[in-house]
Legacy VTK file of the C-alpha trace (Angstrom):
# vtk DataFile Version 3.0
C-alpha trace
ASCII
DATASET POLYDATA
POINTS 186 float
-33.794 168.879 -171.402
-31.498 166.337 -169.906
-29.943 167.613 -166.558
-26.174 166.754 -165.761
-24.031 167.593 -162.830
-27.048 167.780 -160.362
-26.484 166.524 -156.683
-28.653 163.373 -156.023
-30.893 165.610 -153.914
-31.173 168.306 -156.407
-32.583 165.250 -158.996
-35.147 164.216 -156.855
-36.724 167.604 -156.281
-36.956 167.604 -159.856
-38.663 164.489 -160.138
-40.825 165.869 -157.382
-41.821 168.694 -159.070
-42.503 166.703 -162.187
-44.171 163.913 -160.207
-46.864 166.978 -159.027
-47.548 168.272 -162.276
-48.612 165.063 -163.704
-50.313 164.566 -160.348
-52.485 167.655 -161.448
-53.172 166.631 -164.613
-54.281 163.470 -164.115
-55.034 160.564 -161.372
-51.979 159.061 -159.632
-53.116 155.437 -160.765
-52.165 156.673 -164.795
-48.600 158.051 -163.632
-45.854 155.578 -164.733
-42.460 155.933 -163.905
-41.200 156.811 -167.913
-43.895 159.980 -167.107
-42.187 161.533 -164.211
-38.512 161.569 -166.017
-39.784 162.324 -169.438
-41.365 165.302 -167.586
-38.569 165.669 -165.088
-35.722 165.745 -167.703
-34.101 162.547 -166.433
-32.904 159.051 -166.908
-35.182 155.905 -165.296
-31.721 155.020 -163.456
-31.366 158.765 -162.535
-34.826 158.270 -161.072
-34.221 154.565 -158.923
-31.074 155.711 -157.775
-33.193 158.536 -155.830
-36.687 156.622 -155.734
-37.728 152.759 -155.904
-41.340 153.606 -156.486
-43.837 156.429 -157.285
-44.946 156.356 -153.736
-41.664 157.188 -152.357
-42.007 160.657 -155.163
-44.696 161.369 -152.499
-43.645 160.649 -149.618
-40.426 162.546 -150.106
-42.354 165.541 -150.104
-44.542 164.857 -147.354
-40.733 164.354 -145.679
-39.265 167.298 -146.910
-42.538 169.391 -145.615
-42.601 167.718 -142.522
-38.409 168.640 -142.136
-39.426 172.571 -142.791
-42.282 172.827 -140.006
-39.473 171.074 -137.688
-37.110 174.052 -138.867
-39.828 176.393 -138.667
-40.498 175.256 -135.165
-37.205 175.524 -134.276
-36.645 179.265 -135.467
-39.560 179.994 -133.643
-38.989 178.796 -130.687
-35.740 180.896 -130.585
-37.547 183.743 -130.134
-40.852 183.076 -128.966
-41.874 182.227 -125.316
-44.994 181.505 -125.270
-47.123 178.106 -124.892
-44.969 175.685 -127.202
-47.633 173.766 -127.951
-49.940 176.373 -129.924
-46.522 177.859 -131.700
-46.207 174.070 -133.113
-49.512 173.850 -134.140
-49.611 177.301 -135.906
-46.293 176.502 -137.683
-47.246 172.756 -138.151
-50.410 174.338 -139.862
-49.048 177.391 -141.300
-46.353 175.472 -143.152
-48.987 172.988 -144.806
-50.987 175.814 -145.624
-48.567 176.976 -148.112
-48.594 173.867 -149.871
-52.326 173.102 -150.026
-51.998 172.593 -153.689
-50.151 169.453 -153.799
-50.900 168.199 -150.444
-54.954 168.235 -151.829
-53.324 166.134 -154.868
-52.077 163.246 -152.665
-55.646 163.405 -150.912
-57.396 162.972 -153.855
-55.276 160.326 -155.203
-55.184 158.109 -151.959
-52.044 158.948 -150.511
-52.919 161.209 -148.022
-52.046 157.993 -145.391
-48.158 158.909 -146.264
-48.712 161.693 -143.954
-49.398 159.557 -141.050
-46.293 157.661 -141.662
-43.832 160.132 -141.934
-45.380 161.760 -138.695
-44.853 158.242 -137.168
-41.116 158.185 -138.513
-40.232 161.686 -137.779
-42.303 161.493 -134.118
-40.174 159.832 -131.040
-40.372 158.512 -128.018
-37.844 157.833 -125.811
-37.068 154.541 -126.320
-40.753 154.250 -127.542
-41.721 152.230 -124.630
-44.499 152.495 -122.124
-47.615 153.915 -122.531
-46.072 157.060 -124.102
-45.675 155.131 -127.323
-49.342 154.872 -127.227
-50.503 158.421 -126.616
-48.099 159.809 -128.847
-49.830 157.514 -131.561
-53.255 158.155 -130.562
-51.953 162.174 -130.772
-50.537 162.354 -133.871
-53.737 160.297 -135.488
-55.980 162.942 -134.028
-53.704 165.401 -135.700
-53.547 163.586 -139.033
-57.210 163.424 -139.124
-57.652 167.458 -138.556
-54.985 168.273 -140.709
-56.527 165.876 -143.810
-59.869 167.520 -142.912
-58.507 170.581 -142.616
-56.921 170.629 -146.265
-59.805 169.112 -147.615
-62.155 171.596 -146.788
-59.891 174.279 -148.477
-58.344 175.342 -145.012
-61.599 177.655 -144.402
-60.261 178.375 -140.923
-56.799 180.244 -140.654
-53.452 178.069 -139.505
-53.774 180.400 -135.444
-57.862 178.907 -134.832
-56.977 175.522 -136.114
-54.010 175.392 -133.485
-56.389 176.429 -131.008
-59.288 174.054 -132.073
-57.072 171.329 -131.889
-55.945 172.859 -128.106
-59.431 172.945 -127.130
-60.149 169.527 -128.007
-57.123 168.182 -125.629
-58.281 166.239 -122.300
-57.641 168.281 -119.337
-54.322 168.098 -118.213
-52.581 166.903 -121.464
-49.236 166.535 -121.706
-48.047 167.277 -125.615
-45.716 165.631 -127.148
-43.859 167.921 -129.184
-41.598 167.491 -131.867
-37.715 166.255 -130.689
-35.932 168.882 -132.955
-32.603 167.023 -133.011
-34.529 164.335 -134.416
-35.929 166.281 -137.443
-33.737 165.358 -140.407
-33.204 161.699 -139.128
LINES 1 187
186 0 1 2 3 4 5 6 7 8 9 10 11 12 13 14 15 16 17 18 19 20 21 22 23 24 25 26 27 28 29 30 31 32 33 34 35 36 37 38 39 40 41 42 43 44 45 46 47 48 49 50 51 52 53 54 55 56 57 58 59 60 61 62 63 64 65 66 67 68 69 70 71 72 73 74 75 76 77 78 79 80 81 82 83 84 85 86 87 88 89 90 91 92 93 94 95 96 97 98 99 100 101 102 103 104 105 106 107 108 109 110 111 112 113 114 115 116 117 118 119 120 121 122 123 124 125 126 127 128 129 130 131 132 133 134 135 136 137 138 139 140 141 142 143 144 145 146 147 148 149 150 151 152 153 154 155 156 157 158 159 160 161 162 163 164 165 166 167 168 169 170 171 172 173 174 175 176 177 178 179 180 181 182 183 184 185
């Protein structure tokens, strides 16, 4: 099935999608680029006009998951009061949850470090100087780490105790470093 008239973004969700069912099939390593738009119903210059390689399949999911907890956040926020820091977590966690599947895909094949760099993209600073620059990396590593531990071991512990796991393990007095929601699709 060849798709026509698709938006640009539209195409690469379908590569996505296709990218993730080969992904579960079989190791990323044995994925070639003819695969994902054979499977996707595409042209290769359909596909590098949205990607230039497989890795950036991956990571634009890891973007567009990141971009829904930020939106997630921000709904929530609206209407909720309470400590900011353990609503972020929950919905940080809460939105992963729901894509286990495919985020336990990337793991296995190696990729799970694209997770880490989007967090350091999407993550900011003002003027990301000073010593905040260096807590807010040494934060989100220690939330990388969780999360890729967390989704390995089959999220055993719901989205609300990881939040406050990852609380409890804050030195006293922490400032967070929450997410700059006007920064979120940029």
């Amino acid at each position: 099935m060849k798709r026509k008239g698709l938006t640009k973004d539209a195409l690469a969700n379908y590569l996505v999608e296709a990218f993730f069912e080969l992904l579960d099939e079989r190791p990323f390593s044995q994925i070639a680029v003819v695969d994902i738009v054979s499977r996707a119903g595409v042209s290769r210059s359909t596909y590098y006009r949205c990607f230039s390689t497989r890795e950036e399949v991956a990571k634009r999911f890891v973007t567009d998951l990141l971009d829904e907890c930020f939106a997630e956040f921000e709904r929530a926020t609206r209407t909720n009061e309470g400590a900011l820091q353990n609503l972020w977590l929950q919905v940080l966690f809460t939105t992963m949850e729901r894509s286990l599947d495919k985020i336990r895909l990337l793991v296995r094949n190696g990729l799970s470090g694209l997770f880490l760099e989007v967090m350091n993209e999407r993550f900011a600073v003002d003027g990301e100087a000073g010593r905040d620059i260096y807590k807010l990396r040494y934060h989100l590593g220690g939330l990388y780490n969780c999360f890729i531990q967390w989704a390995s071991d089959e999220a055993r512990m719901p989205p609300s105790d990881m939040a406050d796991l990852v609380i409890a393990s804050l030195p006293k007095n922490y400032v967070p470093i929450l997410p700059m929601i006007e920064n979120a699709s940029g």
